[in-house]
N, C-alpha and C positions, 0 to 999 in steps of 0.2 A: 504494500500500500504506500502512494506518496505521503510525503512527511509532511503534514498542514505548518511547516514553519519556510516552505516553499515559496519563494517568489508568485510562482503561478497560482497560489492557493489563498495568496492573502488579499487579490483585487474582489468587489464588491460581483455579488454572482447570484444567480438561486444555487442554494444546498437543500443536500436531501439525505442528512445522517441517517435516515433509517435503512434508505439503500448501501450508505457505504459501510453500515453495522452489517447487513447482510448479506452482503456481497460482496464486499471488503475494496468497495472503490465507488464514489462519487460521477456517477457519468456526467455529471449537469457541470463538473469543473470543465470539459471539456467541450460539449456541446452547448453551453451558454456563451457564445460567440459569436459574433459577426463574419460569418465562411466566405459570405462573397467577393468582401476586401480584402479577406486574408487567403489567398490561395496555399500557404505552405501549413497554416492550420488546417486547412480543409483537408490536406493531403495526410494527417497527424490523424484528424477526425477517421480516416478511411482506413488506416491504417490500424487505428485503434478497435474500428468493426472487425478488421477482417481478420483479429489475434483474438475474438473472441469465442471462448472456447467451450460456453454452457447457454442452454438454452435460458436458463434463469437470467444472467447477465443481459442477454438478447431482449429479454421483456423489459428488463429494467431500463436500456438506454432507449429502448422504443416508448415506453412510461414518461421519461426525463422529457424526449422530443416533442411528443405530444403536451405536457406538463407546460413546454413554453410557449405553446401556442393556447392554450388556455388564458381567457381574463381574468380569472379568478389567484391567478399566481405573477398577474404579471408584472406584481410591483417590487416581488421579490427577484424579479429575474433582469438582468443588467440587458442583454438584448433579447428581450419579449418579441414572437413571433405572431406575423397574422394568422397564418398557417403552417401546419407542419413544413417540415423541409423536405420536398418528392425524394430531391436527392439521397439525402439520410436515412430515410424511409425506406427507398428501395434497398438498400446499401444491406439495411437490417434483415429486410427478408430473407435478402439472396443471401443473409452468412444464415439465417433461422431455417432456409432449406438446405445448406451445405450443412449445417449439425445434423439432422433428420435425416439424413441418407448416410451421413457417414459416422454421425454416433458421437457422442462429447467426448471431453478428454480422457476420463475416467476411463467410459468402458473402448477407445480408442488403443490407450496403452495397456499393455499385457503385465499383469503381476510378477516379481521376483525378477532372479538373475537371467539377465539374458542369457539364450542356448550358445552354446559354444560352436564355432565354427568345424568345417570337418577337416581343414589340415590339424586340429587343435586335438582330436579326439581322441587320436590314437596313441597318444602318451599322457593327454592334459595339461602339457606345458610347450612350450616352443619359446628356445631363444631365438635371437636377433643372429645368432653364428648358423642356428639351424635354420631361419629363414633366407642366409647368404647362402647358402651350400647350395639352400631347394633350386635358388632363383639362378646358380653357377649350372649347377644339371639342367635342367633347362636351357639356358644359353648354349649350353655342349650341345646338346640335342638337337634344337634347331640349328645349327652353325654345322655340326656335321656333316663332309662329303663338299663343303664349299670349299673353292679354290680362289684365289685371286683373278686368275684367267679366264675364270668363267667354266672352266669345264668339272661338272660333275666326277670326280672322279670314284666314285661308290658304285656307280651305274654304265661304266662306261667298259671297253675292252681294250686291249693293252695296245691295238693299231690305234683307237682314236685317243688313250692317254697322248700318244707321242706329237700326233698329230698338232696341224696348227690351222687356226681358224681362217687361215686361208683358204686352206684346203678344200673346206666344205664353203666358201664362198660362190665356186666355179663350179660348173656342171660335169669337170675334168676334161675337158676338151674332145669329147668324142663326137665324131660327126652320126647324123641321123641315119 
């Protein structure tokens, strides 16, 4: 939670301690602003929907928005709205159906230790010397049978070892 001894915290605003008792943050510090002067707030605003991570929260900054379009709060709110903000509004939906199809955070992340990987398994530990060796055998591996000169020599027969890529440039000179 920010620190109410914050710069941003101590200009005249609507608050709404019972949402930031329950939810452990204040949406109205954020959306009691003037978005369409401020374009690098607004961008703060969107940024701050789209890290939101419970549908509870989702209600509450939808709550706030509409809250400052109401006349009955708008003496406590520094910029009082005629109506909602479409923008803000939409913003909320679209993150209140990306929770719903994909689930909050809670049941999103899996309980306990993550699984270990399966270079991991078959001892339970890997140094950093055993990860150099794997990553050297490999490099041997693929690098095998390559030559400077281009010719395969793993696959080849001991006339085109010798040979030179000239050779196989020409069609050897025989007439038709």
């Amino acid at each position: 939670m920010p620190s109410t001894t914050q710069s941003g915290d101590r200009r005249e605003r609507m608050r709404c301690p019972n949402l930031a008792e329950r939810i452990g943050e204040d949406p109205a510090r954020w959306l009691d602003a003037d978005l369409l002067r401020n374009a690098g707030r607004k961008q703060l605003v969107f940024s701050l929907i789209n890290g939101i991570d419970s549908l509870e929260r989702v209600a509450a900054w939808h709550a706030v928005e509409m809250r400052l379009a109401n006349d009955r709060y708008a003496d406590e709110a520094r910029n009082p709205l005629d109506e909602p903000r479409a923008a803000i509004l939409q913003r909320l939906d679209q993150r209140e159906e990306w929770l719903r199809l994909n689930g909050e955070r809670p049941d999103r992340l899996p309980f306990g230790p993550r699984a270990s990987c399966e270079c991991c398994d078959a001892d339970g530990f890997v140094t950093a010397a055993d990860l150099r060796e794997r990553d050297a055998e490999e490099r041997a591996r693929l690098s095998d049978g390559y030559s400077p000169d281009g010719v395969d020599t793993n696959k080849t027969t001991p006339e085109t070892e010798t040979a030179t890529l000239g050779a196989y440039a020409t069609d050897g000179g025989q007439d038709p």
